[in-house]
C-alpha positions as CSV (number, residue, x, y, z in Angstrom):
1,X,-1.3,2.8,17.3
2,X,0.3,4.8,14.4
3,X,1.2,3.9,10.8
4,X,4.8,3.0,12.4
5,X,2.9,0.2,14.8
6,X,0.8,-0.8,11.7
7,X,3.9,-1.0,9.4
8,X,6.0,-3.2,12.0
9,X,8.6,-5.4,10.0
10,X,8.1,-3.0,6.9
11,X,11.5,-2.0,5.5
12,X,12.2,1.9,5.7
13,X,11.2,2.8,1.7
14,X,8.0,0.3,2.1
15,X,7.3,2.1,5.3
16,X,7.9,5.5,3.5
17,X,4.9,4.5,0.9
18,X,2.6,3.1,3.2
19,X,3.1,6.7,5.0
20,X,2.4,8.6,1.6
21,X,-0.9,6.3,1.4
22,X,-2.3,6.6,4.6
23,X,-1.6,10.9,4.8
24,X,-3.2,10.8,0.7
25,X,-6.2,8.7,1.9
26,X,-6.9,9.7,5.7
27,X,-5.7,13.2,5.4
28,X,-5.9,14.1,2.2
29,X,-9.1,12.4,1.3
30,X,-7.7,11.2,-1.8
31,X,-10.1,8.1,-3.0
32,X,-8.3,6.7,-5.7
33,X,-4.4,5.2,-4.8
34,X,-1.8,3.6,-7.2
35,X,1.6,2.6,-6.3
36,X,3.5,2.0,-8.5
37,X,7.3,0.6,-8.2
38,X,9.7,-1.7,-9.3
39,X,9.5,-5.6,-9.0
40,X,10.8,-6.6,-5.3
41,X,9.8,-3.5,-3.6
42,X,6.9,-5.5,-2.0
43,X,3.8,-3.8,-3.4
44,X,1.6,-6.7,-1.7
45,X,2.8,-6.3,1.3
46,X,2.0,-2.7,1.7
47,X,-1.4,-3.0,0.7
48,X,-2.0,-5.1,3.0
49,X,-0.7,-2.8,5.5
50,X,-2.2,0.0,4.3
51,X,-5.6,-2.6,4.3
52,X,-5.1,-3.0,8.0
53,X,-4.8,0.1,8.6
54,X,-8.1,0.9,6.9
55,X,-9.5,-1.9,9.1
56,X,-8.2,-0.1,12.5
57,X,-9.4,3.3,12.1
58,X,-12.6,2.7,10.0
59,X,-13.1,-1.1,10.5
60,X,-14.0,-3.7,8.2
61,X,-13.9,-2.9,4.2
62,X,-14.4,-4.5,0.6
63,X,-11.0,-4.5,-1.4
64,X,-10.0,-4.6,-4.4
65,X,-6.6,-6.0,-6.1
66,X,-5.3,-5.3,-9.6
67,X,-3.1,-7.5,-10.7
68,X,-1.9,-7.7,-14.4
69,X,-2.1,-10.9,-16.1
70,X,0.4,-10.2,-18.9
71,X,4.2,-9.0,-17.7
72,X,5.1,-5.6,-19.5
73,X,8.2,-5.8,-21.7
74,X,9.9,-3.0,-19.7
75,X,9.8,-5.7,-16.4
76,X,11.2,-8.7,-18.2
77,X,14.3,-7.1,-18.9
């Protein structure tokens, strides 16, 4: 099963991130991953891809979310 499989129902750009991720984390070996992106680009929903993802190649796993309380000024507009 490749990130494709994993990413089924993902629209194309979310399916591009979740791509970027997986090659920073898996290939990479980078530890430490922020996404960052404009409201509506489903941020949740490729974390939890990219979560099982994690599950599938290394199994089960602790995860944390980071999600702001406050709303910065630049998103209300």
């Amino acid at each position: 099963m490749g990130v494709e499989e994993a990413g089924y129902g993902l629209r194309p750009e979310q399916k591009e991130v979740l791509n970027g991720l997986v090659k920073w984390f898996f290939v990479d070996g980078e530890r430490r991953l922020l996404v960052e992106a404009p409201t509506g680009v489903g941020k949740p929903r490729i974390a939890l891809e990219f979560v099982r993802e994690f599950w599938r190649r290394r199994g089960r796993c602790r995860v944390l979310a980071v999600i702001p309380v406050e709303v910065s000024a630049d998103s209300k507009k």
